[in-house]
ZAMARGU-4260 file (C-alpha; in steps of 0.2 Angstrom, whole numbers, plus 5000, padded with zeros to 4 digits):
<rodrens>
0) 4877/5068/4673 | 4858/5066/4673 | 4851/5062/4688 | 4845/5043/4683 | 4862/5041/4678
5) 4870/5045/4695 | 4857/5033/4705 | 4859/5019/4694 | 4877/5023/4699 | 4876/5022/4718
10) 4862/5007/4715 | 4878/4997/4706 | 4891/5004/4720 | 4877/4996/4734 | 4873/4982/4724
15) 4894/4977/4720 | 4896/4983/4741 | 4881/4970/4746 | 4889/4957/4736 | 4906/4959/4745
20) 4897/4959/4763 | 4890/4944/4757 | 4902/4933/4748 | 4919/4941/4753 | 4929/4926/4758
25) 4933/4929/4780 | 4949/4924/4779 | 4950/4940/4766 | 4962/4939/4750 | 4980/4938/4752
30) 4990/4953/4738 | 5006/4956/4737 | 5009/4953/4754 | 4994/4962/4762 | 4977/4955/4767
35) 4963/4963/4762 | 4946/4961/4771 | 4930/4965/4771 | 4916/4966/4784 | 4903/4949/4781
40) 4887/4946/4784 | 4891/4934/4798 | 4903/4946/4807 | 4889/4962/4805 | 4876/4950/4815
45) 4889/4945/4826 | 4893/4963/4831 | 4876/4967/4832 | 4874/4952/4843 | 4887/4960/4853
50) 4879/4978/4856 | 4866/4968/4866 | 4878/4962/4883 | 4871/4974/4896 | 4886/4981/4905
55) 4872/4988/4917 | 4862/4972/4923 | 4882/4964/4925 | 4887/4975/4937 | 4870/4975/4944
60) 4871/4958/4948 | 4890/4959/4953 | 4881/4970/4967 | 4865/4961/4969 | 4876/4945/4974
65) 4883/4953/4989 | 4865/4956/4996 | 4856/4947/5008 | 4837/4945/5003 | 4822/4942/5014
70) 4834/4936/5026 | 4823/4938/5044 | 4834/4924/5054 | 4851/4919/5059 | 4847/4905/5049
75) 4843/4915/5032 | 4858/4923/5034 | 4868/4905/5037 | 4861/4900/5020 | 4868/4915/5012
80) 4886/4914/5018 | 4887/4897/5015 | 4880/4899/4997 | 4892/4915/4996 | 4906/4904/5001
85) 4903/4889/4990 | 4895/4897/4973 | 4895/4915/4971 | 4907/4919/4955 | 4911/4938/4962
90) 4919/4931/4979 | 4937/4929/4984 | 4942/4914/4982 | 4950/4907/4997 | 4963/4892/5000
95) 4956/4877/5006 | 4938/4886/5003 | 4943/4891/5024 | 4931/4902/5029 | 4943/4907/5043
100) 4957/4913/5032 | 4954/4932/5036 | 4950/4930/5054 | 4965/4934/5061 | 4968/4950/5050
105) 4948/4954/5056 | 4955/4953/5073 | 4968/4964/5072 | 4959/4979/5061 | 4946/4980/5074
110) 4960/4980/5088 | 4969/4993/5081 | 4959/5006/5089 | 4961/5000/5104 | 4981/4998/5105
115) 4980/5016/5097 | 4991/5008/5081 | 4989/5010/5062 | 4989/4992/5054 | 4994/4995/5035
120) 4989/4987/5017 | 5000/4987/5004 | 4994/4985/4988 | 5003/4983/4974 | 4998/4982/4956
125) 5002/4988/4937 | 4997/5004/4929 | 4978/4999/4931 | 4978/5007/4950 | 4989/5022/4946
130) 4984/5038/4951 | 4977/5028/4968 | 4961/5022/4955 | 4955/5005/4965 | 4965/5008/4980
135) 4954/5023/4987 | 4939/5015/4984 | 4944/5001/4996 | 4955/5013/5008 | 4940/5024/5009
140) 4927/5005/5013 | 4941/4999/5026 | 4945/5016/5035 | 4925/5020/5036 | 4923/5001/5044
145) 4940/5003/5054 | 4945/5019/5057 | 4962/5026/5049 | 4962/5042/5037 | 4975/5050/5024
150) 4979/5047/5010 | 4993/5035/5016 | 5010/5030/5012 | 5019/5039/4995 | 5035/5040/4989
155) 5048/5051/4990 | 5046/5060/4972 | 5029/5054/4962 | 5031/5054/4944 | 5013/5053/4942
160) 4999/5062/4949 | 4986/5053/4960 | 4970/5060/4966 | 4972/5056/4984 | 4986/5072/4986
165) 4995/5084/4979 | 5017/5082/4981 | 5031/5091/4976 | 5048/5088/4979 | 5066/5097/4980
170) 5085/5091/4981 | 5081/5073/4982 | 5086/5061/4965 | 5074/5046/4962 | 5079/5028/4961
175) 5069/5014/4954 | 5070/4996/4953 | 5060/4995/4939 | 5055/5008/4924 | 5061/5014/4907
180) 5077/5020/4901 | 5071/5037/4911 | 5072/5031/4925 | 5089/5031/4938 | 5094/5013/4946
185) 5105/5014/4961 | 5123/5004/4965 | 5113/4993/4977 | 5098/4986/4979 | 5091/4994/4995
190) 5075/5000/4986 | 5062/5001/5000 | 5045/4995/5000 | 5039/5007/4987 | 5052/4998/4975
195) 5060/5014/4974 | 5068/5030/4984 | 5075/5047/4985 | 5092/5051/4989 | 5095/5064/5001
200) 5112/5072/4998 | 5116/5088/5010 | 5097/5092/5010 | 5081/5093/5001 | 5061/5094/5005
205) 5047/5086/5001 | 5029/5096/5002 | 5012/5090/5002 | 4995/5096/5000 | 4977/5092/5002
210) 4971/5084/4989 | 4953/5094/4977 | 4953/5083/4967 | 4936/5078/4962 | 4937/5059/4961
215) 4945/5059/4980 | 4937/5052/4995 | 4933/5063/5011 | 4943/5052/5023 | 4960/5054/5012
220) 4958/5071/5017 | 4961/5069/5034 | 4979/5070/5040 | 4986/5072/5059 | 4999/5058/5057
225) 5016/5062/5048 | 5029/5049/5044 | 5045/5046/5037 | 5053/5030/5032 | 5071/5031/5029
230) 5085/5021/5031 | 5107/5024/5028 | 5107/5039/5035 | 5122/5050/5042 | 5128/5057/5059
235) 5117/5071/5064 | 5104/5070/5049 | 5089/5082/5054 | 5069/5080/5048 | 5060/5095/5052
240) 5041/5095/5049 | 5031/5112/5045 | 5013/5110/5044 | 5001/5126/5040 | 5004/5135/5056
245) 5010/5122/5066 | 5028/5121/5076 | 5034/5104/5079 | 5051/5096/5084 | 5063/5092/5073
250) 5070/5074/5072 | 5088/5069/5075 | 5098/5055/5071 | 5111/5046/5074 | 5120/5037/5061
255) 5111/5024/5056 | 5114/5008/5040 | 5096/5000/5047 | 5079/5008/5043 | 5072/5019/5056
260) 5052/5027/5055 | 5051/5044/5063 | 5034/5052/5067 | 5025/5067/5072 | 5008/5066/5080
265) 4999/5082/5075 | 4984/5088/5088 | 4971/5094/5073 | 4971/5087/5052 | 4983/5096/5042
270) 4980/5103/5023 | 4998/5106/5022 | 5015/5103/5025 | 5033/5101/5022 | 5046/5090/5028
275) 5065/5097/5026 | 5081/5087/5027 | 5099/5090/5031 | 5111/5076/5028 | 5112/5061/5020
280) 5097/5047/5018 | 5090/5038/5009 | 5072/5040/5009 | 5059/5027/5006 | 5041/5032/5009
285) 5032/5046/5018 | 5015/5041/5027 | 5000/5054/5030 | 4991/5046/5042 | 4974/5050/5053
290) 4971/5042/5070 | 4972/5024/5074 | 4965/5009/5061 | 4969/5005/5044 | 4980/5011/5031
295) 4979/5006/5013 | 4995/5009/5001 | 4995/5011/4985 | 5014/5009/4975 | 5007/5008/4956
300) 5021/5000/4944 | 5017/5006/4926 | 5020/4990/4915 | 5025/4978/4927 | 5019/4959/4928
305) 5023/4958/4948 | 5042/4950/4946 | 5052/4964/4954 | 5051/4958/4972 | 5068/4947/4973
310) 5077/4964/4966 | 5074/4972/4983 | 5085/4970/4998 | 5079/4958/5009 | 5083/4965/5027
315) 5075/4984/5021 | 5059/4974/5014 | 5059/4963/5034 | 5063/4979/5044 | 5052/4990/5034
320) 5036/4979/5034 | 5039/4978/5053 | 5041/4996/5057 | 5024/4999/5046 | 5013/4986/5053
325) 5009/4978/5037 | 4996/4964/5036 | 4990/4963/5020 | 4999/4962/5004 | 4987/4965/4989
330) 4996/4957/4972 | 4989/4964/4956 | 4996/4959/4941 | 4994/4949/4926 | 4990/4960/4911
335) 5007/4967/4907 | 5013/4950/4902 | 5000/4945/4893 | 5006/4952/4876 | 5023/4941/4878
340) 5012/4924/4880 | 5008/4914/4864 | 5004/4895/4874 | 5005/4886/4889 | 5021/4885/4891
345) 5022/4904/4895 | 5012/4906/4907 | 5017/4890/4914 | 5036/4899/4916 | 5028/4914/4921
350) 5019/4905/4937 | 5035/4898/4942 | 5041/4918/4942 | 5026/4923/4952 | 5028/4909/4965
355) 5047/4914/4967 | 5041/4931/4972 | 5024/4926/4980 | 5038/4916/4993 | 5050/4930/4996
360) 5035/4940/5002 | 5030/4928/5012 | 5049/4927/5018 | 5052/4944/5022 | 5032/4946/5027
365) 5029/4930/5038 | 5015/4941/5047 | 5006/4948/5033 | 4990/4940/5023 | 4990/4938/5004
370) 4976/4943/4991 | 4980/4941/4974 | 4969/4952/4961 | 4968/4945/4943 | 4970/4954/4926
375) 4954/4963/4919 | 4947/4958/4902 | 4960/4963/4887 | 4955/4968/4870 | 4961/4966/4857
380) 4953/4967/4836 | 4954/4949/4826 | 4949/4953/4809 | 4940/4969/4814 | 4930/4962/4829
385) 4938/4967/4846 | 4937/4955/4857 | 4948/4945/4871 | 4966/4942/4871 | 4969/4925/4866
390) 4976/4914/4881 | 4970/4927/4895 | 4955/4917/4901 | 4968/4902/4904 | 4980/4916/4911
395) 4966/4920/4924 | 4964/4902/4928 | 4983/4898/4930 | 4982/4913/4940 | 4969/4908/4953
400) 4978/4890/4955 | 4996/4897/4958 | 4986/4908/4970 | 4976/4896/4980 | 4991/4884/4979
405) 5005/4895/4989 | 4990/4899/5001 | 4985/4917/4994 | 4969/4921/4992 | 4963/4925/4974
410) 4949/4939/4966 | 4944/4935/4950 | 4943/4954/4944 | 4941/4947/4922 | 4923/4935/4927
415) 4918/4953/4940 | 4916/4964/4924 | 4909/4950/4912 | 4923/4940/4907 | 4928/4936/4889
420) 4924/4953/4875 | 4916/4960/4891 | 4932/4974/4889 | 4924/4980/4874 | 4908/4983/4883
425) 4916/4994/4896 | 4922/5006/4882 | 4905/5009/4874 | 4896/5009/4892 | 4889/5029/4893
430) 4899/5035/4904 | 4914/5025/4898 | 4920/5013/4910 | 4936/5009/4901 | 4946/5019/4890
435) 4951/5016/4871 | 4964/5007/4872 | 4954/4993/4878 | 4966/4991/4894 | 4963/5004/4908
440) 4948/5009/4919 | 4939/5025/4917 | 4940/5033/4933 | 4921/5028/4934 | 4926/5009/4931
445) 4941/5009/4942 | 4929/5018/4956 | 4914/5000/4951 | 4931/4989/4951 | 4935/4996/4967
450) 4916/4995/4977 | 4914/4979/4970 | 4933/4972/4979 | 4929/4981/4996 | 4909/4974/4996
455) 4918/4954/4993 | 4931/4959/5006 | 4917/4965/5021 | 4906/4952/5015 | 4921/4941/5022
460) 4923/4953/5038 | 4900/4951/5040 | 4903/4932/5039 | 4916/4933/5053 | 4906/4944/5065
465) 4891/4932/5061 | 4901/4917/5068 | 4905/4927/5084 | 4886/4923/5090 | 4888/4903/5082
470) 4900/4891/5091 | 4912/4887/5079 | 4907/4868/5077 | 4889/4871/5069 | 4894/4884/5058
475) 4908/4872/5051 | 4894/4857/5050 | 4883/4870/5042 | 4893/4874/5028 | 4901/4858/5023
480) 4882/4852/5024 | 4870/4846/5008 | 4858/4858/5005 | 4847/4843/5003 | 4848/4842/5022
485) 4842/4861/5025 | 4827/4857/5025 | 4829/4844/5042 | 4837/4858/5053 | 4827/4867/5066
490) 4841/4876/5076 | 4841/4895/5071 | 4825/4896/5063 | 4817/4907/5074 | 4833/4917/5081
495) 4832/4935/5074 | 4845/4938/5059 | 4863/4945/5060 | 4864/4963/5053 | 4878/4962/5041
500) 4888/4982/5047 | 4882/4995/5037 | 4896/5008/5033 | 4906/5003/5045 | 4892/5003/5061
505) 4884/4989/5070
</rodrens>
């Protein structure tokens, strides 16, 4: 073919091309039961309308809002917490908009030093926090404040890796509450506060190591606190703990239907050891520990939506949460029943199913606080354009209401990172902050997920500490005052500004 034959060619391929990006009906044309499409102009300028959202100058801003600025009185910083409180999107909302609502938990973290206990977290959430992603972030935030160390409680048998520590284990059969068809259910419903366990039946070990991974925080590599949580165990049933070189007792029991916690308070950090069993148990959670403060645990529940609660015996839950110290239950859920809901009346259903769990909780918890973390963004392609799941935005609404309603505090995770087609974003971010299936975190996003949760958490634990120097009275008048009265208040004007803690130090 001569060559001006083949570029009026590809000019008449181009030519019939630009015509389709042009004219190309957008609902495409229906044929023999397929649709096919083409990409218009509209949908190009769209896209490239798209490219411009700077996932950068978001999260930027996400921190930014966290900061106080040219704050040089108590009375700049009074101004910030009270705008904090009432406007800042990134915040946890609270119930009632009460300030006060973590004070009692502040309390008791910074007490925990001093009455020489460990004061635990549980949080809970779907896939989007296995392998500890989220958790250690805010574990690491919280033990540096606090004090604590380790890499906290796990379960029995992990069936996925996580980069906090390295577990093996032998002899023991798992049971889940909730899984796939790979996984075992027990005859009963004594699943423990991990939702699941691991049978000891004669014997069997569980070993632990140190974790290298590279994503893992330096405090979760401090271990001198070994625990086991066990409970239906037989006449004489044994735990003996080895730790690199170290000699310790061995536990003994007596026959025992209840749950028991037995310890061992080690004099240096191990980066090893092994627990052994002889008898029968059942075998809820093993806790590496550090010295007194705070523990954060993380049970992750691949492709659950946070209904599982009311399938776990109620007096192991009770008993088990009172042995541990729990204080703060973290709920993160949401995204896993997004695919199932097509209107209102879904989610509506599913609210009522979250409060019924939300209560048992509560029940079988009455000490503990509540935090309630909403989905992330979703995507998903509509006629080759990815963007939001359609009904997550009032999902993440409903969410926040039933939240603040049962008196559970609420974090708005899916306006943090953008908010609607802000998944899409994530994915294209260099480094990727979310991976391809336009669902999970990178390690890198779960780790900006992660600082941005713990800065909205302290910025609470800062505003409390601020109030220890205010009497209580003003700093209600304060912030329930117009702002167009600011400008009428003397008092604090000239009294140096509080220094919010920095890493944990005053």
């Amino acid at each position: 073919m001569k060559p001006i034959k083949t570029l009026i060619f590809i000019l008449s391929v181009m030519a019939v091309l630009g015509l389709g990006w042009l004219f190309f009906p957008a609902e495409g044309i229906a044929l023999d039961g397929l649709t096919l499409r083409f990409p218009s102009y509209a949908e190009t300028e769209s896209a490239e309308k798209e490219e411009d959202v700077d996932v950068d100058a978001v999260m930027d801003n996400v921190k930014r809002s966290f900061e106080m600025t040219c704050s040089e009185t108590m009375y700049d910083s009074l101004v910030f917490f009270r705008d904090y409180l009432k406007e800042n999107p990134n915040r946890i909302y609270l119930p009632d908009d009460d300030y006060t609502f973590f004070d009692s938990l502040f309390a008791q973290f910074e007490q925990a030093k001093t009455e020489g206990k460990i004061y635990r977290v549980m949080h809970y959430g779907d896939s989007q926090i296995e392998m500890d992603r989220i958790s250690s972030v805010l574990r690491q935030k919280l033990q540096e404040f606090f004090g604590g160390s380790g890499p906290n409680m796990i379960p029995a048998i992990q069936p996925v890796a996580t980069i906090s520590v390295s577990q093996r284990a032998s002899g023991l059969k798992r049971y889940t509450v909730y899984g796939d068809s790979t996984t075992h259910r027990a005859s009963h419903n004594r699943y423990g506060v991990m939702s699941q366990f691991g049978q000891v039946a004669g014997g069997g070990s569980i070993s632990f190591t140190q974790t290298s991974h590279s994503q893992a925080f330096e405090k979760a590599k401090e271990i001198s606190t070994v625990s086991v949580l066990l409970g239906r165990n037989s006449q004489g049933f044994t735990a003996s703990l080895k730790c690199d070189t170290l000699v310790t007792e061995p536990k003994v029991l007596d026959a025992n239907d209840s749950v028991s916690l037995i310890t061992w308070k080690l004099p240096v950090n191990v980066k090893r050891g092994t627990l052994s069993f002889k008898g029968d148990a059942e075998i809820y959670a093993v806790l590496l520990d550090g010295e007194a403060g705070v523990a954060l645990d993380n049970v992750a529940l691949r492709g659950c939506s946070g209904t599982i609660f009311t399938r776990i015996n109620e007096e192991v839950l009770r008993q088990s949460f009172n042995l541990l110290d729990t204080r703060l239950i973290i709920l993160q859920f949401g995204g896993n029943r997004m695919p199932g809901i097509s209107g209102s009346g879904n989610i509506a259903s599913y609210m009522k199913e979250l409060e019924k769990q939300i209560n048992y909780l509560k029940q079988v918890a009455p000490q503990c606080t509540f935090l309630f973390i909403g989905p992330a963004d979703m995507g998903k392609s509509y006629n080759g354009k990815m963007g939001t799941w359609k009904g997550l935005p009032e999902l993440n609404d409903s969410l926040r209401a039933m939240s603040l309603r049962n008196n559970v505090a609420y974090w708005d995770m899916f306006h943090v990172m953008g908010g609607e087609s802000s998944m899409a974003q994530w994915v294209k971010h260099n480094p990727p902050l979310a991976g391809p299936d336009y669902v999970h975190f990178t390690f890198r996003g779960a780790q900006e997920i992660g600082s941005d949760l713990a800065k909205s958490f302290t910025t609470y634990y800062d505003f409390y500490k601020l109030r220890q120097h205010v009497p209580n009275q003003e700093v209600l008048d304060f912030v329930n005052r117009d702002k167009s009265m600011d400008s009428i208040t003397l008092r604090y004007r000239n009294v140096p500004h509080y220094e919010p803690w920095k890493g944990g130090k005053p």
